[in-house]
N, C-alpha and C positions, 0 to 999 in steps of 0.2 A: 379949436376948430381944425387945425392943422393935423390934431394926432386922429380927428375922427374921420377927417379926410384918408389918412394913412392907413386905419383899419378895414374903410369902405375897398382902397384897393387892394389890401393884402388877402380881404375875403373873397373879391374876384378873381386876385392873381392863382389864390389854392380853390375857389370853382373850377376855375378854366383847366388847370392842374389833373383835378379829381378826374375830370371830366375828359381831358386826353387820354389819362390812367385806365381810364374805364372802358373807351374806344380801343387801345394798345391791347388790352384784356380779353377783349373780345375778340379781337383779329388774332389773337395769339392763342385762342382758346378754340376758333373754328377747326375741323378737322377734315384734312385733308385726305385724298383716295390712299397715299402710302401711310398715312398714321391708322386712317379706319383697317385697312388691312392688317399692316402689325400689331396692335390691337385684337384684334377679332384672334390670330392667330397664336396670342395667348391666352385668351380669355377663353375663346369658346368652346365649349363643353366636348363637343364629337372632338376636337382636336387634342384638348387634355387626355381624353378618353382613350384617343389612339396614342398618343404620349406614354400614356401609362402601358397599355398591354406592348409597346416598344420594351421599356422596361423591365417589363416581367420576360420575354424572350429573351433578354440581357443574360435575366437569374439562369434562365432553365440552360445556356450554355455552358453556364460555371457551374451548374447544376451536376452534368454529363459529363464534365471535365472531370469532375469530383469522383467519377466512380475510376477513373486511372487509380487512385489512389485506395493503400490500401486500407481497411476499416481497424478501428484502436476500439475496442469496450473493457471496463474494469465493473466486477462485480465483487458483492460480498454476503451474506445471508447470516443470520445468527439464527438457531434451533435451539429452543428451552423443551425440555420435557420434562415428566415423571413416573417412574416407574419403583416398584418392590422389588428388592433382591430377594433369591433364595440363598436361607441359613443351608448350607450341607450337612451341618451334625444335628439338625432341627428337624429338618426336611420342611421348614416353616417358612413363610412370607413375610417379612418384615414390612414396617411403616416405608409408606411414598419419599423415595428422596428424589430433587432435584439432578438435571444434567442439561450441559448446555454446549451446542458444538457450533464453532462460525469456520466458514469457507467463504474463501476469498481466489480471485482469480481476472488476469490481464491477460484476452485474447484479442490477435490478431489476424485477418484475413487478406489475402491480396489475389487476386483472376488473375491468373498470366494469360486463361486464351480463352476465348469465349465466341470464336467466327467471328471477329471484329466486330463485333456487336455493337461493345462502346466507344471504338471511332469511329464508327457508321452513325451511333447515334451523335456523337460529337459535331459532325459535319453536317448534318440534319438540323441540329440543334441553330448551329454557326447559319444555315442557308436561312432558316427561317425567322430568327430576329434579323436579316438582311432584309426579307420580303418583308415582315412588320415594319421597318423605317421605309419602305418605299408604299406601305400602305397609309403608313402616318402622312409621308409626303402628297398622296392622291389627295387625302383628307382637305390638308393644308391647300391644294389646288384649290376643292370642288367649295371650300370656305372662302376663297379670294375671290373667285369666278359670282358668289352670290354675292359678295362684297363691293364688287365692280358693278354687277345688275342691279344692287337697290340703290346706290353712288348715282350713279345715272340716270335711275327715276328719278330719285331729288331733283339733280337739277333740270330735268325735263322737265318735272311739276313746276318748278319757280319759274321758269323760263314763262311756261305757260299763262302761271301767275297773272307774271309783269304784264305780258300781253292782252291779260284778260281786264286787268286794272286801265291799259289802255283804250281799250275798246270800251269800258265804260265812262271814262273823261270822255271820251268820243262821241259816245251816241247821250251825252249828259248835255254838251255843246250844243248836239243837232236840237234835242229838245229846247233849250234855252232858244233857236233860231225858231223853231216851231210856233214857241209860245207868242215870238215876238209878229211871228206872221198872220199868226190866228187872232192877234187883237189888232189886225191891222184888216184881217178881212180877205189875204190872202191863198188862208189855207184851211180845207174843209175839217169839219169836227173829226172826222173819217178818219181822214189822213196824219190828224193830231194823234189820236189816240193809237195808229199803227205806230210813231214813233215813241210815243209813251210805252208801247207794250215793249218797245226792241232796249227800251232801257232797261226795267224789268229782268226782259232774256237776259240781257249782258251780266247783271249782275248774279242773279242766280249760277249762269255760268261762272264766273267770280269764285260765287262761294263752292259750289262742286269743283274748281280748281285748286283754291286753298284746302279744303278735305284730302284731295288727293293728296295736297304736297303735304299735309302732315302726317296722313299714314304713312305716306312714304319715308317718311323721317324717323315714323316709327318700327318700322318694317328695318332699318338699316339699323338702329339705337337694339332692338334685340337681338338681332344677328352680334352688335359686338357684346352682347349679356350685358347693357344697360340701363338702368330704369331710363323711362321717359321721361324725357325733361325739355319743358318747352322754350328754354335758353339752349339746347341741341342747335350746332350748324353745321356746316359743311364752306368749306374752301371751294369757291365758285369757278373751275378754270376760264382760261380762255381756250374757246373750241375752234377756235377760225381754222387753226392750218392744222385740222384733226378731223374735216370732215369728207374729204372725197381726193384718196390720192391717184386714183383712175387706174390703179395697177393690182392685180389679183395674180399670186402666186396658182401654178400649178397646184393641184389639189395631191396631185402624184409627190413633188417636189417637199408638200410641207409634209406629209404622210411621211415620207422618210425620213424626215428631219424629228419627226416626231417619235419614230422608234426607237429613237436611239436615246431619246431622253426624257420621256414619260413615264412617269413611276408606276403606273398600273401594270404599264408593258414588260417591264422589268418584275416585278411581284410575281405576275402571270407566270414567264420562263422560271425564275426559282422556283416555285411550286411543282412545276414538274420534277425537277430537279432533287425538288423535295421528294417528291413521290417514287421517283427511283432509288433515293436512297432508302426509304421505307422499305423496300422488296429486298433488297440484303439486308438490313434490320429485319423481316420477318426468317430469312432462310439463316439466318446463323442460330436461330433455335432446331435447325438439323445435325449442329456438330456441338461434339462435345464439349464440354469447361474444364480447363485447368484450374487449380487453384491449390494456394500455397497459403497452409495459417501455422502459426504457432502457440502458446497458450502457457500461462505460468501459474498455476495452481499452490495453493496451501490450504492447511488447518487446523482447527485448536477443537480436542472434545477435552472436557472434562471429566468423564469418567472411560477415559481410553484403556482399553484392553487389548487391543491388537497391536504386535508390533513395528517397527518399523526401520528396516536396516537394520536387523537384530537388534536392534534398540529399543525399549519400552518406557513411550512416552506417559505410563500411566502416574496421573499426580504431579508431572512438569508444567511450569508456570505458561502463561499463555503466548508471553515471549519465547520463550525458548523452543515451542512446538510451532510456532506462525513461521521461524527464522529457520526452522531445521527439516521440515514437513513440506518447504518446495518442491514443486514436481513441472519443470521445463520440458512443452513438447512440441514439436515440430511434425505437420502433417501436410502430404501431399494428396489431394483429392484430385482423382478424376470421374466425371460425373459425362456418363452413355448416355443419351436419350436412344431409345429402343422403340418404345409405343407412347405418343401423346394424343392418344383419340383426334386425329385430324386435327388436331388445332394446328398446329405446324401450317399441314396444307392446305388450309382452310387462308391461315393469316397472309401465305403469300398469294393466294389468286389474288385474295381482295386488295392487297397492296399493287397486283400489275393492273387488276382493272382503276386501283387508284388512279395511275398514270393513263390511263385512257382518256378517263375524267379529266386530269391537268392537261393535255393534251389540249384536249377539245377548248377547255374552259381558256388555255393561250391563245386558240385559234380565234375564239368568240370575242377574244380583249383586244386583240389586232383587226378584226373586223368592225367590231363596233368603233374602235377608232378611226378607221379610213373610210365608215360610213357619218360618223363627227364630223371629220375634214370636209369631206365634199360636200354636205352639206353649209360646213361654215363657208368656203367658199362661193359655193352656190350663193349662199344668203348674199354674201357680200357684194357679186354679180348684182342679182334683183335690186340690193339695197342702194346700188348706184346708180343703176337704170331709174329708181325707183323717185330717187332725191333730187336727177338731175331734170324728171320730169316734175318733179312739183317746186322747185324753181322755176322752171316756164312758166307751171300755169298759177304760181304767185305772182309772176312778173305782169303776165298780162291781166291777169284778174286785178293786180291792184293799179294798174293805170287805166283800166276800167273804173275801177271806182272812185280812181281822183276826179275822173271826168262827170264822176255820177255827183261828187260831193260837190263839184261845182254847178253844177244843172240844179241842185237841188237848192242850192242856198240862194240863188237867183230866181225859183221857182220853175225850172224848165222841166222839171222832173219830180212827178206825183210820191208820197208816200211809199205805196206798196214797191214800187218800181225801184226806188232809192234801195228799199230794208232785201230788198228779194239780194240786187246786186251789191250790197253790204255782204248779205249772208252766204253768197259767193266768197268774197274777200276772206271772210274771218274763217270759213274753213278751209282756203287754199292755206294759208297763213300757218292755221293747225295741223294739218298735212305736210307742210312743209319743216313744221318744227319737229313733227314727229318725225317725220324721213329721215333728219339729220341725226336724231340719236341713234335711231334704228342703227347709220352707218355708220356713227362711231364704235356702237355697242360691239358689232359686226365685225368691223377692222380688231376691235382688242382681242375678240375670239378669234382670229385667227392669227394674232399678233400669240396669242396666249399658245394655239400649237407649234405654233412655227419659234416659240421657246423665247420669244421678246419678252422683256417683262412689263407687266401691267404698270401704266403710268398713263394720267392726266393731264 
């Protein structure tokens, strides 16, 4: 008796166990705004993508570096032929014999001057994997910004949720008080069935609340590339002291704070930068090239007839003519350009109007950004005039409607009359839920120019 007394609680002690284990698991499994970000910020596809073309600007500066250096090639060729000798005391053609020659040769080339060509492309090279990691960085922004927008639907959706789950125990209740009034005699069929219908509404609402919140959870689960999965959550903050800090920065103030440390803005100025270097890369095809090579040549015939250094390698072993038959040279080129059919002056306008284009396209990245700013501000403005009125008219609409649910359960107050001033209630409520995320949203974009980092 005693031992099955003993195994009854050891099965409870390791439920209760499992069942903390599985709780612990799940709280440790939800995910929170900084895991969904870093996440998202390895995983996601535009971000690898701009990773990689980083990368590859990496190559192409060791690329340009490469040509300071000078070039090594080693060759070699073997030649088989056949050919007829003439007999001279015959005056005949004899039978096909074989002959076979290999040449062999290590040259080397090196630019001494080229109009600085290849430090101009060097420096080119260097600016524009610069502007590629600040491109990659805009990426990694414009991927946390949508990361924070579908973060915050969630829990605007749940939020919603609860309330709507409320409002149907709610109008579940009234019914139950209905029921109880109409078998008493109190309350018209009429008026039964307006609160039957507002049960109904609620729930419907309900269910169009839960749809939302699980696209929205799938809307956030593909931004970080992961299948859907209906064990997906989120780490629920607390918003209290994140909703209305009554203070708006200068749109001027963050605008400048913002130039100095937004990656688009910095891209933007290198690209220029880039593009002026472009225009001495095209004018150094107006001056000449130095260039310094040298070259180590040999070779072996088999049927050699020419001499070489008074010496006739004809019938010497193939050693001995590859070892003796070297020919060391050293050459200086200089290389005029005289006529390149306009190409020359063709490649430098298009490179100064290049800079034109980077010009303008800096101007357009600085604009569109201090048109960003003041509108975030702006929003943030609206978004707190916006919240602090639909707290009022939450306030007063719903002590209106405690007065209604007491009128009503005492019968002072008809059907239609209760659902109308209910239906007041439930959308000041939703207005009001929605205002607050609005100004949370609101506050991180501008938390997000003015270079804070996003947090929950």
């Amino acid at each position: 008796m005693n031992s099955i007394r003993l195994t009854i609680i050891a099965f409870i002690f390791s439920l209760g166990t499992a069942c903390f284990a599985q709780e612990t698991a799940t709280a440790s499994t939800a995910w929170s705004l900084n895991k969904c970000i870093s996440y998202a910020l390895e995983k996601n596809i535009d971000v690898r993508k701009a990773s990689v073309t980083t990368a590859i600007d990496d190559q192409y500066v060791k690329q340009k570096q490469g040509l300071r250096l000078p070039t090594l090639s080693a060759s070699i060729g073997e030649n088989v032929g056949w050919s007829k000798s003439l007999d001279a005391t015959t005056n005949k053609y004899g039978s096909y014999a074989s002959t076979n020659n290999t040449n062999a040769s290590l040259t080397s080339t090196l630019t001494l001057y080229n109009g600085e060509k290849t430090t101009n492309n060097v420096k080119k090279a260097k600016l524009t994997y610069e502007a590629s990691k600040y491109d990659e960085a805009t990426t990694k922004e414009s991927i946390t910004l949508s990361v924070l927008n579908a973060y915050v639907q969630v829990i605007y959706a749940k939020e919603l949720v609860t309330t709507s789950k409320e409002e149907v125990k709610a109008s579940e209740e009234q019914l139950k008080l209905a029921d109880e009034r109409i078998k008493l005699g109190l309350l018209s069929r009429a008026d039964y069935l307006v609160i039957k219908a507002q049960v109904s509404d609620d729930k419907y609402t309900l269910a169009s609340a839960e749809n939302s919140y699980a696209m929205y959870k799938v809307t956030l689960m593909q931004l970080l590339e992961l299948p859907v999965n209906n064990d997906f959550d989120i780490v629920y903050p607390d918003l209290a002291n994140l909703k209305n800090s009554g203070i708006v920065p200068s749109s001027e103030s963050v605008y400048q704070t913002a130039l100095g440390i937004k990656p688009q803005v910095k891209s933007a100025s290198m690209n220029k930068d880039i593009a002026e270097l472009a225009v001495k890369v095209a004018k150094a095809d107006y001056y000449p090239t130095l260039s310094l090579s040298g070259s180590l040549t040999t070779a072996y015939g088999s049927s050699l007839s020419t001499s070489y250094t008074s010496t006739s390698f004809q019938g010497l072993s193939y050693g001995y003519q590859m070892a003796n038959r070297l020919v060391p040279e050293v050459q200086l080129t200089l290389s005029i350009p005289i006529f390149q059919q306009n190409q020359v002056k063709s490649a430098v306008k298009i490179a100064k109007l290049n800079i034109e284009t980077a010009t303008l396209t800096e101007q357009s990245t600085r604009n569109e950004l201090r048109k960003s700013i003041e509108q975030a501000c702006q929003n943030v403005t609206s978004a707190q005039i916006n919240y602090e009125a639909s707290q009022e008219k939450y306030q007063s609409t719903k002590e209106a409607y405690d007065v209604a649910v007491e009128k009503f359960a005492v019968g002072l107050m008809n059907s239609s009359d209760f659902t109308t001033q209910r239906t007041k209630y439930v959308t000041a409520e939703s207005n009001l839920i929605q205002a607050k995320y609005n100004l949370i949203f609101n506050n991180k974009i501008l938390d997000f120019y003015s270079g804070i980092a996003i947090t929950l």
